[in-house]
Every structure is written in C-alpha cells, then in structure tokens.
PyMOL Python script that loads the backbone (N, CA, C, O; Angstrom):
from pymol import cmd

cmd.read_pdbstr("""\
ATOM      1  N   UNK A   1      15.217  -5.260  66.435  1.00  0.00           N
ATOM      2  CA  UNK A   1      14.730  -5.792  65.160  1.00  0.00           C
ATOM      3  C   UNK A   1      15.791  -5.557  64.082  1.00  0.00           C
ATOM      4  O   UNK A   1      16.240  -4.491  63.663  1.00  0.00           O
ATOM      5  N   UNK A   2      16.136  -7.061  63.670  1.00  0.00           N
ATOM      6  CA  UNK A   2      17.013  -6.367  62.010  1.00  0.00           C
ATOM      7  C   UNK A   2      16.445  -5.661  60.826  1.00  0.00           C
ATOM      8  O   UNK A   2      15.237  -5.622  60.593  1.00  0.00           O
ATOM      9  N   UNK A   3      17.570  -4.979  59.921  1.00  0.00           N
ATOM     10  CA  UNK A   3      16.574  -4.532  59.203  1.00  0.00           C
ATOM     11  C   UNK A   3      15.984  -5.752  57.878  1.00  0.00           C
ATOM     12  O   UNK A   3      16.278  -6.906  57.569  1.00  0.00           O
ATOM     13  N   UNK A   4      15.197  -4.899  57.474  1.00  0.00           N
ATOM     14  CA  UNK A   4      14.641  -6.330  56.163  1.00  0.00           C
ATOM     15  C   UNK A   4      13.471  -7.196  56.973  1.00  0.00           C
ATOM     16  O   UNK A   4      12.724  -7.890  56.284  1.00  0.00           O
ATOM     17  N   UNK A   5      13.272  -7.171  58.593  1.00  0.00           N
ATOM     18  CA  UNK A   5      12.539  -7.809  59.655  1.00  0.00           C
ATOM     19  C   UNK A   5      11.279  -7.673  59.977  1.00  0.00           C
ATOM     20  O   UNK A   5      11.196  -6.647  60.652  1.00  0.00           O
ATOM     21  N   UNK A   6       9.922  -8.323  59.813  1.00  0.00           N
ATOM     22  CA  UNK A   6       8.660  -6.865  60.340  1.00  0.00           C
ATOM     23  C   UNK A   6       9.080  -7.036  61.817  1.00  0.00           C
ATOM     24  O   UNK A   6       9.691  -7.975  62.326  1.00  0.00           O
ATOM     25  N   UNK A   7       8.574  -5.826  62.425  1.00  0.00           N
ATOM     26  CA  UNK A   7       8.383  -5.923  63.675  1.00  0.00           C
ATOM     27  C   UNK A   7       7.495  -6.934  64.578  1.00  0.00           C
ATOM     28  O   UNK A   7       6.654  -7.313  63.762  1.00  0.00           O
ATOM     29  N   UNK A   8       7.205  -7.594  65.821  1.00  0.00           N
ATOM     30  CA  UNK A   8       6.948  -7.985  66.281  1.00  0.00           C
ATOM     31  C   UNK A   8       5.360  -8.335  66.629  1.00  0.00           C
ATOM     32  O   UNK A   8       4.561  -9.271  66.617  1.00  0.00           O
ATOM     33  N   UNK A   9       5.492  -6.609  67.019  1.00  0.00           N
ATOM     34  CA  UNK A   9       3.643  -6.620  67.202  1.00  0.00           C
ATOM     35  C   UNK A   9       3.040  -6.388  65.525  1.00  0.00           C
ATOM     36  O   UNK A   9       3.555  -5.893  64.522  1.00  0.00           O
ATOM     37  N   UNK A  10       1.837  -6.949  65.776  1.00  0.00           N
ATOM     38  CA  UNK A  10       1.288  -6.239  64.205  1.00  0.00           C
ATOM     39  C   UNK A  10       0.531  -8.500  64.301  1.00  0.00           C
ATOM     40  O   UNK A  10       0.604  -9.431  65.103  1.00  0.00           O
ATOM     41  N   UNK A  11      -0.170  -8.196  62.698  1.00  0.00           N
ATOM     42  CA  UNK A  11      -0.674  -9.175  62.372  1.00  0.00           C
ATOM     43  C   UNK A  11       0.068 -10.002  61.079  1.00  0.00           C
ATOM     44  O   UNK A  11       0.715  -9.041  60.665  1.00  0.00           O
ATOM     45  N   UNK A  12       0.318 -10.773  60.433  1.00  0.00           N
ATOM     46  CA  UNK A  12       0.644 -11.028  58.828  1.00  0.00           C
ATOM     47  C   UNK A  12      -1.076 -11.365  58.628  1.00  0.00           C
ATOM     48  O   UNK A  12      -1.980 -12.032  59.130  1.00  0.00           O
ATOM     49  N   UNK A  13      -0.794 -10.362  57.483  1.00  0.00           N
ATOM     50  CA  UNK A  13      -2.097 -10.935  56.135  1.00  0.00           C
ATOM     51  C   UNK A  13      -1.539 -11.735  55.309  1.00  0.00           C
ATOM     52  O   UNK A  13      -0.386 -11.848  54.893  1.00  0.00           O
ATOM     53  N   UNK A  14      -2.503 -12.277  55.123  1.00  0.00           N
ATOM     54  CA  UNK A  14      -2.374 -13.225  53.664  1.00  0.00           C
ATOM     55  C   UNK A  14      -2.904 -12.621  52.320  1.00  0.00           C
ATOM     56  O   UNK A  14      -3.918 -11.929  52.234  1.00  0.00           O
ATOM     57  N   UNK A  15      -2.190 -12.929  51.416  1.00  0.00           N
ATOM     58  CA  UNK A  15      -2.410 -12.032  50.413  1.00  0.00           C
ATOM     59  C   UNK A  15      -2.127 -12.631  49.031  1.00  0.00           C
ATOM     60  O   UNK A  15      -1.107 -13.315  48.959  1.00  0.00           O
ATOM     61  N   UNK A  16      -2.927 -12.471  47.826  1.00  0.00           N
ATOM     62  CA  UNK A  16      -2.374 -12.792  46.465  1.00  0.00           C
ATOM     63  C   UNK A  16      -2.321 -11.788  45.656  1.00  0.00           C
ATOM     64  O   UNK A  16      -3.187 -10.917  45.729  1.00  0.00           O
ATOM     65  N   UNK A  17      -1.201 -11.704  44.643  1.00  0.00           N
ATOM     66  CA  UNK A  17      -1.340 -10.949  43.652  1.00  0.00           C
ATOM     67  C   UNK A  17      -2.413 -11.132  42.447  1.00  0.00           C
ATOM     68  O   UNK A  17      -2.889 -12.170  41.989  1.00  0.00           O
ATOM     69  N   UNK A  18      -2.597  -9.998  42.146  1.00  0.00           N
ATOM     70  CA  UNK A  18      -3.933 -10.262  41.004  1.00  0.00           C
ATOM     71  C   UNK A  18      -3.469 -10.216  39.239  1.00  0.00           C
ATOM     72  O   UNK A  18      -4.086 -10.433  38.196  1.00  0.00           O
ATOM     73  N   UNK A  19      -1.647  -9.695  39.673  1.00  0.00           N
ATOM     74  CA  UNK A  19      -1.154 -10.164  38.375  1.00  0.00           C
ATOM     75  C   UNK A  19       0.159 -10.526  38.809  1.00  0.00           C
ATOM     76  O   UNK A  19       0.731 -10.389  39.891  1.00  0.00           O
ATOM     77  N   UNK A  20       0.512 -11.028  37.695  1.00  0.00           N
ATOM     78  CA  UNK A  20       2.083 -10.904  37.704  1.00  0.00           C
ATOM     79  C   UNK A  20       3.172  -9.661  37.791  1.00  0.00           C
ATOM     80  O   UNK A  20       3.298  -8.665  37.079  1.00  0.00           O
ATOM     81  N   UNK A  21       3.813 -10.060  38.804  1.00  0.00           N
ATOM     82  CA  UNK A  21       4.774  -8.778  38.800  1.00  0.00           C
ATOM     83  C   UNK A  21       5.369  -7.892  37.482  1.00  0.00           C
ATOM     84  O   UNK A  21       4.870  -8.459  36.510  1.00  0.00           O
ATOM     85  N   UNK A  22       5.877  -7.204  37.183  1.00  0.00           N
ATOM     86  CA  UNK A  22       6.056  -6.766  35.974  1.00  0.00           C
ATOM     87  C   UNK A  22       7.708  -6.589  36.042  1.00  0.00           C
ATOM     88  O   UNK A  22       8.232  -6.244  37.101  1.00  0.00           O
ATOM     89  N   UNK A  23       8.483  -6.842  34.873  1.00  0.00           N
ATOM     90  CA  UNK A  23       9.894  -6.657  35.134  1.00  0.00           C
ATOM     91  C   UNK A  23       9.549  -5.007  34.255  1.00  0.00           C
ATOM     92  O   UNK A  23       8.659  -4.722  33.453  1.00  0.00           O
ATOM     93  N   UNK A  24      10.818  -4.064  34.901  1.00  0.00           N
ATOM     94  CA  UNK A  24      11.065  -2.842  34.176  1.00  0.00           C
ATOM     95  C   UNK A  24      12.708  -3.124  33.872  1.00  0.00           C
ATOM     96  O   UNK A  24      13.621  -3.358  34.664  1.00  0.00           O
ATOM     97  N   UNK A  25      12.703  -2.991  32.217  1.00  0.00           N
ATOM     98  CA  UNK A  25      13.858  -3.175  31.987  1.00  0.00           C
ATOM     99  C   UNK A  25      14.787  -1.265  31.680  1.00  0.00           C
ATOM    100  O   UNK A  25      14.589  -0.197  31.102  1.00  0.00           O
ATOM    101  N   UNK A  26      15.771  -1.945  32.532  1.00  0.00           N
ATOM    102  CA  UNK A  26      16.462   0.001  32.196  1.00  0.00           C
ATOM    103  C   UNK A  26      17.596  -0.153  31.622  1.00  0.00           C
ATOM    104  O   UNK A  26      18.235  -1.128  32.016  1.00  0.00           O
ATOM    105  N   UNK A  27      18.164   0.615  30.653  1.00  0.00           N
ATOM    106  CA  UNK A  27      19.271   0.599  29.990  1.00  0.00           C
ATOM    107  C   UNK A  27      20.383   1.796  30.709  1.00  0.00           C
ATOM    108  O   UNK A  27      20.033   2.963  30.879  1.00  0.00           O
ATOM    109  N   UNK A  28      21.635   1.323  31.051  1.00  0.00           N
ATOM    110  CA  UNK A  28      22.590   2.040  31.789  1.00  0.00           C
ATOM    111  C   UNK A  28      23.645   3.097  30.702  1.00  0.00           C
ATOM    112  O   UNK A  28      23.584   3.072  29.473  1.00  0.00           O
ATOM    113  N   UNK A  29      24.221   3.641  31.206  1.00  0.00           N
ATOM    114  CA  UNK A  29      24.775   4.651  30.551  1.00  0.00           C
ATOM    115  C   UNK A  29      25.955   3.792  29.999  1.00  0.00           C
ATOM    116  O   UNK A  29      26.135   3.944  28.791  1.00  0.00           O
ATOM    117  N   UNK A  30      26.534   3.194  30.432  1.00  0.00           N
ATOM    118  CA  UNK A  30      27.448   2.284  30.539  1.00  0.00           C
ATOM    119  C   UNK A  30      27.182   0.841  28.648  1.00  0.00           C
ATOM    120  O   UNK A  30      28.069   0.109  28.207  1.00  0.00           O
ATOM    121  N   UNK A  31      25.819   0.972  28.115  1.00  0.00           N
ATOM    122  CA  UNK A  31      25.385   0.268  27.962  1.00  0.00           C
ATOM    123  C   UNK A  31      24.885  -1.159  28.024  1.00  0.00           C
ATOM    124  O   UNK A  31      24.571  -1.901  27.093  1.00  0.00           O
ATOM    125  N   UNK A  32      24.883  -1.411  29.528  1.00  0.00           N
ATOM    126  CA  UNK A  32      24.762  -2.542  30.092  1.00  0.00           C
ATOM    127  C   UNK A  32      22.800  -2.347  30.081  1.00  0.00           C
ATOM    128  O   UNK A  32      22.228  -1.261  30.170  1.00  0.00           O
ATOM    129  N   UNK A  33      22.089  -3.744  29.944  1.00  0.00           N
ATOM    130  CA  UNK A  33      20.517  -3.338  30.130  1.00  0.00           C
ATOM    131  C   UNK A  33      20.323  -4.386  31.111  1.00  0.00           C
ATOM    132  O   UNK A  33      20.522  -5.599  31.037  1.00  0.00           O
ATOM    133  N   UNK A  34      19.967  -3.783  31.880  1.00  0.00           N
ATOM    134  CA  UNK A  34      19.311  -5.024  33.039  1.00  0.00           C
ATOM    135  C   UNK A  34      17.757  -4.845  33.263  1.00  0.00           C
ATOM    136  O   UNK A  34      17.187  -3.904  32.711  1.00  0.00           O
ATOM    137  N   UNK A  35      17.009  -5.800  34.126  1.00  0.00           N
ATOM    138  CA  UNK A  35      15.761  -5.798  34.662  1.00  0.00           C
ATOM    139  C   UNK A  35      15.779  -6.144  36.102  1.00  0.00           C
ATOM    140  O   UNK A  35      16.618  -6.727  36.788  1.00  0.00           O
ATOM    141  N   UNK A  36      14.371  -5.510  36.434  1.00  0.00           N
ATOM    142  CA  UNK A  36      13.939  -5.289  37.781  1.00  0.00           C
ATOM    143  C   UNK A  36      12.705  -5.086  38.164  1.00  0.00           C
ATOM    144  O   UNK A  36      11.926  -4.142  38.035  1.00  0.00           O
ATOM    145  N   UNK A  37      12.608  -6.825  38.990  1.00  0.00           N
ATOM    146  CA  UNK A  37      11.441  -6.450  39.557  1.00  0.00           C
ATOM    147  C   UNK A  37      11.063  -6.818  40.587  1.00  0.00           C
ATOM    148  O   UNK A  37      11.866  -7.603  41.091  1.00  0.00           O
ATOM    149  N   UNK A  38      10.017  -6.595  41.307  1.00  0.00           N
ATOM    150  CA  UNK A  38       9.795  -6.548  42.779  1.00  0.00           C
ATOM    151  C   UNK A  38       9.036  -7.506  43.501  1.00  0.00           C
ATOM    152  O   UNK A  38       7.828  -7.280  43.431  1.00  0.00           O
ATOM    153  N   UNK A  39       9.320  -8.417  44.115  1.00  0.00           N
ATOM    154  CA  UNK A  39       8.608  -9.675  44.787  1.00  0.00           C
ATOM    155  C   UNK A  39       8.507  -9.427  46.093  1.00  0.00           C
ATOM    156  O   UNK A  39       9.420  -9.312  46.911  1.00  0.00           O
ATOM    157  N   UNK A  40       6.770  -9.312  46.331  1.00  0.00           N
ATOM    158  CA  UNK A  40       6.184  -9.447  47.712  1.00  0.00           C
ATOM    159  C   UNK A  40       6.874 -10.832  48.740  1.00  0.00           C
ATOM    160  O   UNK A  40       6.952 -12.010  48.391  1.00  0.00           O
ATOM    161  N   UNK A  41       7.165 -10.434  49.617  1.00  0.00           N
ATOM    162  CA  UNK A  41       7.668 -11.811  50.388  1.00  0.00           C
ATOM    163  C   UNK A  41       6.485 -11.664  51.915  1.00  0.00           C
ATOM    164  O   UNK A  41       6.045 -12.731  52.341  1.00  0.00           O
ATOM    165  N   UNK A  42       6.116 -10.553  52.525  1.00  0.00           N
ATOM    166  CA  UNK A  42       4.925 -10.849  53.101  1.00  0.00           C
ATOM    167  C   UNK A  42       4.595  -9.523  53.536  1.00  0.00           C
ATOM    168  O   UNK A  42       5.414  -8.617  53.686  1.00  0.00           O
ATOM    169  N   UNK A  43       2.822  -9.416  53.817  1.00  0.00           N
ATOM    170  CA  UNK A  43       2.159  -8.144  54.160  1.00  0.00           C
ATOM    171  C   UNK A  43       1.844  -8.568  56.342  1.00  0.00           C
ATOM    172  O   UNK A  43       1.365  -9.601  56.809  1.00  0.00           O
ATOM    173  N   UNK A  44       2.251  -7.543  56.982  1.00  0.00           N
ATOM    174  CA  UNK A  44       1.495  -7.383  57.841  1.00  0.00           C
ATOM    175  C   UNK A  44       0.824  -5.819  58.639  1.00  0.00           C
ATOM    176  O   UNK A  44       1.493  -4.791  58.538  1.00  0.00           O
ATOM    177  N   UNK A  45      -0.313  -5.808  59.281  1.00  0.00           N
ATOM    178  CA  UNK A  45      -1.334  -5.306  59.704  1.00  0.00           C
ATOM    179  C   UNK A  45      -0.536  -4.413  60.997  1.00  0.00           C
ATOM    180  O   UNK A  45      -0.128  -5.198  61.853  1.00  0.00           O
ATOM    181  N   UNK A  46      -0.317  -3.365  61.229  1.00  0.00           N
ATOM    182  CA  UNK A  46       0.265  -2.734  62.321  1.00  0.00           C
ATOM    183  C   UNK A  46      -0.880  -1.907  63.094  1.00  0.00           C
ATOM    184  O   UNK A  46      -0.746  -0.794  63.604  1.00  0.00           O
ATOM    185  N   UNK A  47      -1.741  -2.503  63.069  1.00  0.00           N
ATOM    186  CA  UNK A  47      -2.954  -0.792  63.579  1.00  0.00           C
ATOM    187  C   UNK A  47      -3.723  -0.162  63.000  1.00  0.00           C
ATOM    188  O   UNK A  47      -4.296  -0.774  62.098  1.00  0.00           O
ATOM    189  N   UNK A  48      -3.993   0.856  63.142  1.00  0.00           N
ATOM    190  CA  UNK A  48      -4.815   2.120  62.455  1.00  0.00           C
ATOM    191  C   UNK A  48      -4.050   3.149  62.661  1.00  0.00           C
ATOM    192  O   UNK A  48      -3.294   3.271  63.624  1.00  0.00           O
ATOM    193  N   UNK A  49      -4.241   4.130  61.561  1.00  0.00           N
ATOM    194  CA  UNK A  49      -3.854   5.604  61.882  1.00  0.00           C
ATOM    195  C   UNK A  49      -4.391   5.985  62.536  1.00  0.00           C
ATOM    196  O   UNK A  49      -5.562   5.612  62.470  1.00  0.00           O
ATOM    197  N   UNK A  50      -4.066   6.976  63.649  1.00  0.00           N
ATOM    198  CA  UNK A  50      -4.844   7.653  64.780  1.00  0.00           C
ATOM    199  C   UNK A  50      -5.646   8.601  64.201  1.00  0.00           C
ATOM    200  O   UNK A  50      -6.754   8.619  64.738  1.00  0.00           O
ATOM    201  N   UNK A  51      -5.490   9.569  63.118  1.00  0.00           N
ATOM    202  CA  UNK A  51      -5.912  10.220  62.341  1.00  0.00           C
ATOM    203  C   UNK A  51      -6.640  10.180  61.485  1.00  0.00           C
ATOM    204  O   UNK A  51      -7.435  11.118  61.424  1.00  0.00           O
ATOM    205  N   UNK A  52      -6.713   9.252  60.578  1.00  0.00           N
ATOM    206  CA  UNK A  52      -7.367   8.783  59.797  1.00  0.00           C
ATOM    207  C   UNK A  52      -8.137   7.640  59.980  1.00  0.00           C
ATOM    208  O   UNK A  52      -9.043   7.777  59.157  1.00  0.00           O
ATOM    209  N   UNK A  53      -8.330   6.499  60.626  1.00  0.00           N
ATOM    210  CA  UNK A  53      -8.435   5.253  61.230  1.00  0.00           C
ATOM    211  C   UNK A  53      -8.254   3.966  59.856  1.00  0.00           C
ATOM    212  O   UNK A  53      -8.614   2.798  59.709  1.00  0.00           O
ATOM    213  N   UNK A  54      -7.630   4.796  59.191  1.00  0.00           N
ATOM    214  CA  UNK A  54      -7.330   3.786  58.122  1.00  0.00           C
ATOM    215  C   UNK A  54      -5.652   2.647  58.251  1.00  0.00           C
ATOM    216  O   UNK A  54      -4.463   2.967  58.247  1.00  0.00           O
ATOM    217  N   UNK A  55      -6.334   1.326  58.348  1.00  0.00           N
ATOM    218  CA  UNK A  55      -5.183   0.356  58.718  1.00  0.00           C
ATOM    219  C   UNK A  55      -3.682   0.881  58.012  1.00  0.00           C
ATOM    220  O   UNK A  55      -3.319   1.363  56.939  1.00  0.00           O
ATOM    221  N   UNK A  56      -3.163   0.536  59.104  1.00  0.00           N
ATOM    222  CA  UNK A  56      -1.063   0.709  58.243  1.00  0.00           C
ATOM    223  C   UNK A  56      -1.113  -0.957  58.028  1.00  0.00           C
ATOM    224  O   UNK A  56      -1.623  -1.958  58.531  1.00  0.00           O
ATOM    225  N   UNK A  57      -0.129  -0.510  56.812  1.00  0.00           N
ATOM    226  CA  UNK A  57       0.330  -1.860  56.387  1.00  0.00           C
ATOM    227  C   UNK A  57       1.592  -1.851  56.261  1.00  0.00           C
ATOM    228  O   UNK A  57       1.968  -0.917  55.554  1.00  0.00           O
ATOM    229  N   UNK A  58       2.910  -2.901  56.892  1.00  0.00           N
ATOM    230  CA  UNK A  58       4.089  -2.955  56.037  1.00  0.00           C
ATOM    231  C   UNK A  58       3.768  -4.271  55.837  1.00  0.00           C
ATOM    232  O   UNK A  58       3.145  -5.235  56.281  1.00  0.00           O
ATOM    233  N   UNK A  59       5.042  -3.546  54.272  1.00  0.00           N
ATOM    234  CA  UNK A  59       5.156  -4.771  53.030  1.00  0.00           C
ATOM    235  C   UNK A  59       7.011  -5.108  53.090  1.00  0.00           C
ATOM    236  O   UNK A  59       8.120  -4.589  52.958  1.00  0.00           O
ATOM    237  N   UNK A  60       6.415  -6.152  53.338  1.00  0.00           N
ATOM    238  CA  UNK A  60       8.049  -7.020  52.703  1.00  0.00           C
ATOM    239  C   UNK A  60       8.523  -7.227  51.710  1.00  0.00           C
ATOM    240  O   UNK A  60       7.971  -8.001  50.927  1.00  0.00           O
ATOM    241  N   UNK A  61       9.608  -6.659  51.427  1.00  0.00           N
ATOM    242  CA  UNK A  61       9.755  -6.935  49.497  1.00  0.00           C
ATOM    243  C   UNK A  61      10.901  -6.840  49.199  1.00  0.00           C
ATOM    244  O   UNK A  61      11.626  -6.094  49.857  1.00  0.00           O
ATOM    245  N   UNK A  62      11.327  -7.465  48.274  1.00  0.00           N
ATOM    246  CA  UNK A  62      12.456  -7.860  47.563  1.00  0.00           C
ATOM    247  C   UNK A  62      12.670  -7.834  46.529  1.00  0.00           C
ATOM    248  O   UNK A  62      11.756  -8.334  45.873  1.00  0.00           O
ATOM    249  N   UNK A  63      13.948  -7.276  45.626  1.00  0.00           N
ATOM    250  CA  UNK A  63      14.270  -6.931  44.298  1.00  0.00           C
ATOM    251  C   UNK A  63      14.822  -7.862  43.724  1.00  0.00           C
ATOM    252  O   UNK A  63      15.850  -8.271  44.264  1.00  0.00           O
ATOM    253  N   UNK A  64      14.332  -8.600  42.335  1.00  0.00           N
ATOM    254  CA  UNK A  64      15.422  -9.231  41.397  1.00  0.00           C
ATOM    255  C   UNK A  64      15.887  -8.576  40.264  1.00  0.00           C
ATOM    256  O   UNK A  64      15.088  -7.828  39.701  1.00  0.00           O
ATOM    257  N   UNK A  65      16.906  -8.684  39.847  1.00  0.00           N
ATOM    258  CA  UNK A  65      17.897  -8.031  39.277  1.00  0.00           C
ATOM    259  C   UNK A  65      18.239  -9.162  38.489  1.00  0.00           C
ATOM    260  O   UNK A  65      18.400 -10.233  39.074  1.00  0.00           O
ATOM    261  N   UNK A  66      18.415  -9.081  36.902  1.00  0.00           N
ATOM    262  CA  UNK A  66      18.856  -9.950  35.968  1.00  0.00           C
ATOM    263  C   UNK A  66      19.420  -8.601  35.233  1.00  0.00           C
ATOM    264  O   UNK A  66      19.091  -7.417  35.167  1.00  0.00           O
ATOM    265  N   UNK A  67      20.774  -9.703  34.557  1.00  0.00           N
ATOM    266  CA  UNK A  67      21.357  -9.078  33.713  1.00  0.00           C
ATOM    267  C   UNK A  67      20.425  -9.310  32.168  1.00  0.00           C
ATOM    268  O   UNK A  67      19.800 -10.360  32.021  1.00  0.00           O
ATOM    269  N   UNK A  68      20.412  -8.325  31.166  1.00  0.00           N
ATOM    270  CA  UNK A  68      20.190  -8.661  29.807  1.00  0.00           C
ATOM    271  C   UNK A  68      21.098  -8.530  28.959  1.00  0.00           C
ATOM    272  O   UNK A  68      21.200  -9.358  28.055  1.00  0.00           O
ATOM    273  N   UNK A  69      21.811  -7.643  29.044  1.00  0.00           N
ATOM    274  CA  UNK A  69      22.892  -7.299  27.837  1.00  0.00           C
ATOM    275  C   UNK A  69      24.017  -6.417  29.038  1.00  0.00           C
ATOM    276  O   UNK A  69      23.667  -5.481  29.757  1.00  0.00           O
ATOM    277  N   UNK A  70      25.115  -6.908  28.991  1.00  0.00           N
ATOM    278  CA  UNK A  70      26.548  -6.647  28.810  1.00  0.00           C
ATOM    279  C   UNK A  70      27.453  -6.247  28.413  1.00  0.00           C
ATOM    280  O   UNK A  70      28.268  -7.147  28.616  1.00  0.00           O
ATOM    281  N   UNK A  71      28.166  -5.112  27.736  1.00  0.00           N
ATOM    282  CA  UNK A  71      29.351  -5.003  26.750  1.00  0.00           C
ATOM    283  C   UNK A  71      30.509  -5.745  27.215  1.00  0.00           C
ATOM    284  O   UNK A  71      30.910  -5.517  28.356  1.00  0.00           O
ATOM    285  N   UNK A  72      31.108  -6.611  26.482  1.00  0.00           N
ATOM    286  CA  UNK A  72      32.060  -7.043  26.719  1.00  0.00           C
ATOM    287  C   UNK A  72      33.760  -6.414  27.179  1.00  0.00           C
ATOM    288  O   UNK A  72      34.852  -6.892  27.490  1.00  0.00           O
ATOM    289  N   UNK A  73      33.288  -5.400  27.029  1.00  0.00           N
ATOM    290  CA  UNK A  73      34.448  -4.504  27.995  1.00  0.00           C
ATOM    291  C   UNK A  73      33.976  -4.492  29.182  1.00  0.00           C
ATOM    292  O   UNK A  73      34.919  -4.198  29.917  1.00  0.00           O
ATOM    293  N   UNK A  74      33.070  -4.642  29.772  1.00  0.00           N
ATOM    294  CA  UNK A  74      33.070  -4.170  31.269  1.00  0.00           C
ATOM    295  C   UNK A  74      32.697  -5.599  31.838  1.00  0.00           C
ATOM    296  O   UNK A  74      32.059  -5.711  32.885  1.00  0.00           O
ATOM    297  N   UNK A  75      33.195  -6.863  30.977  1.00  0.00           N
ATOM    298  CA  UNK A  75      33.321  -7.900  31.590  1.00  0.00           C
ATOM    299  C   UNK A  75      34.687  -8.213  32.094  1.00  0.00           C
ATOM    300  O   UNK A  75      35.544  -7.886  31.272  1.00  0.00           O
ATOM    301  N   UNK A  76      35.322  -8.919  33.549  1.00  0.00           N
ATOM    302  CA  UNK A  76      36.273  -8.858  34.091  1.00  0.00           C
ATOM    303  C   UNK A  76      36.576  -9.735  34.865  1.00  0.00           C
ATOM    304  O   UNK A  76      36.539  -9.470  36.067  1.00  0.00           O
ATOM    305  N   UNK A  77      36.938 -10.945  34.462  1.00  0.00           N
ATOM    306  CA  UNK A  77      37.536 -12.097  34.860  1.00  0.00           C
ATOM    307  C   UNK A  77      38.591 -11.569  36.456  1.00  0.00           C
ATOM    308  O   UNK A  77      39.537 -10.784  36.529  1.00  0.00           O
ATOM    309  N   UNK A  78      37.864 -12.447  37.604  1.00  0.00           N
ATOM    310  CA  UNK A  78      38.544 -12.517  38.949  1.00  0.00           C
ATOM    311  C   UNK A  78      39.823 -12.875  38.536  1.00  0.00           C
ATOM    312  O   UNK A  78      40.023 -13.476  37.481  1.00  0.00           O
ATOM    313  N   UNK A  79      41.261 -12.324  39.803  1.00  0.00           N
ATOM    314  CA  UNK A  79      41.993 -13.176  40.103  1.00  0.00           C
ATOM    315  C   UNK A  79      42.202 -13.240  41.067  1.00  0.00           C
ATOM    316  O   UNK A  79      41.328 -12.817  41.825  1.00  0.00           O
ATOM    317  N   UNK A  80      43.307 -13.726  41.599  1.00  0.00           N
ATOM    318  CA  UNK A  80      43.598 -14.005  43.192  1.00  0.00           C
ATOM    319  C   UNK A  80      43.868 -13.131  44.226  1.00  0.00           C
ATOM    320  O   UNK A  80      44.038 -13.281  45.436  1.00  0.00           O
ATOM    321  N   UNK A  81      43.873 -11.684  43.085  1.00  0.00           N
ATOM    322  CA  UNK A  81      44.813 -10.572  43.595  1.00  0.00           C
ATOM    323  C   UNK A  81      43.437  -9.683  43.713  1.00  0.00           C
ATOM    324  O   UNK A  81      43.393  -8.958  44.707  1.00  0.00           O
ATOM    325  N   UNK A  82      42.563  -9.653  43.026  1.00  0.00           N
ATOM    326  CA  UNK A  82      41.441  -8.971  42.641  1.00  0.00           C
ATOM    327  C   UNK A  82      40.824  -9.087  43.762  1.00  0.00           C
ATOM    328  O   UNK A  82      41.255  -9.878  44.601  1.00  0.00           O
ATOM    329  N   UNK A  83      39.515  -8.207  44.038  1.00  0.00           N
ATOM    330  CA  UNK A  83      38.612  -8.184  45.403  1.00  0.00           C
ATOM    331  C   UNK A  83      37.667  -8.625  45.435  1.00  0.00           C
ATOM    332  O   UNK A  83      36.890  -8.695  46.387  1.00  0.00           O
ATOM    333  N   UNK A  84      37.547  -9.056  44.253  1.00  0.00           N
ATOM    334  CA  UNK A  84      35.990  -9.684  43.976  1.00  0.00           C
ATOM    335  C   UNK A  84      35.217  -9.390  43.134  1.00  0.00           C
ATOM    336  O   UNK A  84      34.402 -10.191  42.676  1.00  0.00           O
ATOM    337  N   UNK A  85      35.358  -7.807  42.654  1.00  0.00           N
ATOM    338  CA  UNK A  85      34.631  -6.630  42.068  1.00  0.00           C
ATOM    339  C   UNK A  85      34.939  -7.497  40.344  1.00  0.00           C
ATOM    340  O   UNK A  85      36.002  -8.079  40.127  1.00  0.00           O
ATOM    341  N   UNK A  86      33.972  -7.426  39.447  1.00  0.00           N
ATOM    342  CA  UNK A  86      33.530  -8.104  38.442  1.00  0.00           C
ATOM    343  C   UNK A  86      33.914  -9.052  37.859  1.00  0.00           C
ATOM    344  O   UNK A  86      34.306  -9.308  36.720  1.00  0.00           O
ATOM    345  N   UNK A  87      33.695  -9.782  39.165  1.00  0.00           N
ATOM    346  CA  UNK A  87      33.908 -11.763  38.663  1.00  0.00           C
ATOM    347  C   UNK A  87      32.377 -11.694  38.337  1.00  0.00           C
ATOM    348  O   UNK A  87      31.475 -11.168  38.989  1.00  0.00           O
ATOM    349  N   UNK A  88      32.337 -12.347  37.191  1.00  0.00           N
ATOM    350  CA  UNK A  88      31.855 -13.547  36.218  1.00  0.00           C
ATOM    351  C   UNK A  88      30.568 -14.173  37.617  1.00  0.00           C
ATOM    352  O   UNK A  88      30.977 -15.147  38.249  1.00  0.00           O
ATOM    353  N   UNK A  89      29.158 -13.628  38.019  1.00  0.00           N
ATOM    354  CA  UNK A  89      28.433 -14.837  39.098  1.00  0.00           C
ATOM    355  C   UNK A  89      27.348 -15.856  38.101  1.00  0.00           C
ATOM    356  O   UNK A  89      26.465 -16.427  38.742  1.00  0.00           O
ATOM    357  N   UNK A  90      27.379 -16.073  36.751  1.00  0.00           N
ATOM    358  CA  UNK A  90      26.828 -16.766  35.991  1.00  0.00           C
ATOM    359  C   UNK A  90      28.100 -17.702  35.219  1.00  0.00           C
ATOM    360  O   UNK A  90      29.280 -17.546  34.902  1.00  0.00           O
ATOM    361  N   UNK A  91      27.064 -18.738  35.147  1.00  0.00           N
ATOM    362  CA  UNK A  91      28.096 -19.878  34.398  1.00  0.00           C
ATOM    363  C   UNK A  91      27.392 -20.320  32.968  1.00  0.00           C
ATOM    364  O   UNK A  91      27.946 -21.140  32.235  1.00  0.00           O
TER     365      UNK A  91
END
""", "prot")
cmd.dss("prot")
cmd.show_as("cartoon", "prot")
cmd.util.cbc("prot")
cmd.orient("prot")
C-alpha cells in the first residue's frame, strides 16, 4: 500500500460535513502569514476495536496552504542556475 492510500480491506463511508472547514491563519517568524486548512477526501470503516467494540475509522485528508502576506525580501526570482527553491508558483 502507498502512503496517502486506505488500505484494502475496510468499507468507505459516505459522509458530509456539517460545516465548513475552517482556515487557521498563522503568522511565521519570518513575517510571512499563511493559512491552513484541512479537506476530507474520504472516510473508511476498518472493524471494531477488540476492546472496546467501538468502530475504527481512517480518514483521508489533505492540507491547503495559501499564502496571505509575504515580505518582499524573502521573495526570490528562479534562475537557471537556481534549484528551484523560491520561484515565484503564482502569477
């Protein structure tokens, strides 16, 4: 199994959220402020605890990440020579 993958055995539930996700915005030391928040991509059903007989669940989930604020010093135009490390991925 890759990771990020559910496993095989188990069930998918279907599922809705009852709100909207919430962004948490954090401010970096750096003074850069970004947000983050967390999107269900799918729930499935693995069993019961042997112990408890209460169902396991894994959750699939995924982070978005937006920039809000930037200082313009720690912006850094690619070049050919550069590795990649703070090119510009918004236009």
């Amino acid at each position: 199994m890759m990771p990020g993958q559910m496993p095989p055995q188990g069930d998918i539930v279907g599922f809705e959220t009852e709100e909207e996700p919430r962004w948490v915005t954090v401010k970096l030391e750096d003074g850069s402020v970004i947000q983050i928040k967390m999107e269900i991509v799918a729930i499935m059903k693995g069993g019961n605890d042997q112990n408890t007989g209460l169902p396991i669940y894994m959750v699939q989930a995924t982070n978005i990440i937006r920039m809000v604020k930037v200082p313009k010093d720690l912006i850094k135009k690619g070049s050919q020579s550069d590795d990649g490390r703070g090119t510009n991925l918004y236009r």
